[in-house]
C-alpha positions, 0 to 999 in steps of 0.5 A: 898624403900623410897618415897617422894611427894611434892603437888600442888607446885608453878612451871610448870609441863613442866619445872619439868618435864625437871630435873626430866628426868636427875635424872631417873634411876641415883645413887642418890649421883650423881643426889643430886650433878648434881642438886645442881648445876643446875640453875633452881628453879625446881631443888631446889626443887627437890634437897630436895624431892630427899634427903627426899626420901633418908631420908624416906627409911632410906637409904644413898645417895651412896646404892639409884638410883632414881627408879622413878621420875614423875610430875603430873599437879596440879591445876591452880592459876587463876588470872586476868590481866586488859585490855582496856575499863574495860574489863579482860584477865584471867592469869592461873599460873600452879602448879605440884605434884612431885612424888619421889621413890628411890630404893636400889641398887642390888650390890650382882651379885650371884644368890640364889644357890651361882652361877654367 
């Protein structure tokens, strides 16, 4: 098992949390290929937590699924936008925590006593 955490990254949980719904319970050489090709910036940055929790659990893409994918809401960037007559409006630009776990595949179909 291999896991992968990527804190307080500048990209909307909600729009994360869009990719990370594709790629659950998926082979991780087919979710690495369908990300690579996804036009998001949430899915680049995905694309390399998922190779690096392949990576960490000394593993190849093809023997891995993605076992758990999950995006947690980090703080808020506070900035401030000036309005009329000197006053401010407050902008609150999200950040996330992406949480990666890929497990190994079972391919072996026969129980402990040699039976189907």
């Amino acid at each position: 098992m291999g896991k992968a955490i990527l804190r307080g990254i500048r990209v909307s949980p909600l729009k994360a949390r869009l990719v990370t719904k594709q790629i659950q319970g998926m082979n991780a050489e087919l979710a690495l290929a369908s990300l690579k090709f996804t036009p998001n910036k949430a899915a680049r940055l995905i694309y390399k937590i998922l190779a690096s929790a392949v990576a960490n659990g000394e593993h190849q893409p093809e023997d891995v699924t993605v076992f758990s994918a999950r995006v947690d809401r980090g703080s808020y960037l506070k900035r401030f936008r000036p309005r009329a007559r000197g006053s401010a409006s407050g902008i609150r630009k999200p950040t996330s925590h992406i949480f990666i776990e890929v497990k190994e595949m079972n391919t072996d179909t026969t129980d402990e006593n040699g039976d189907n």
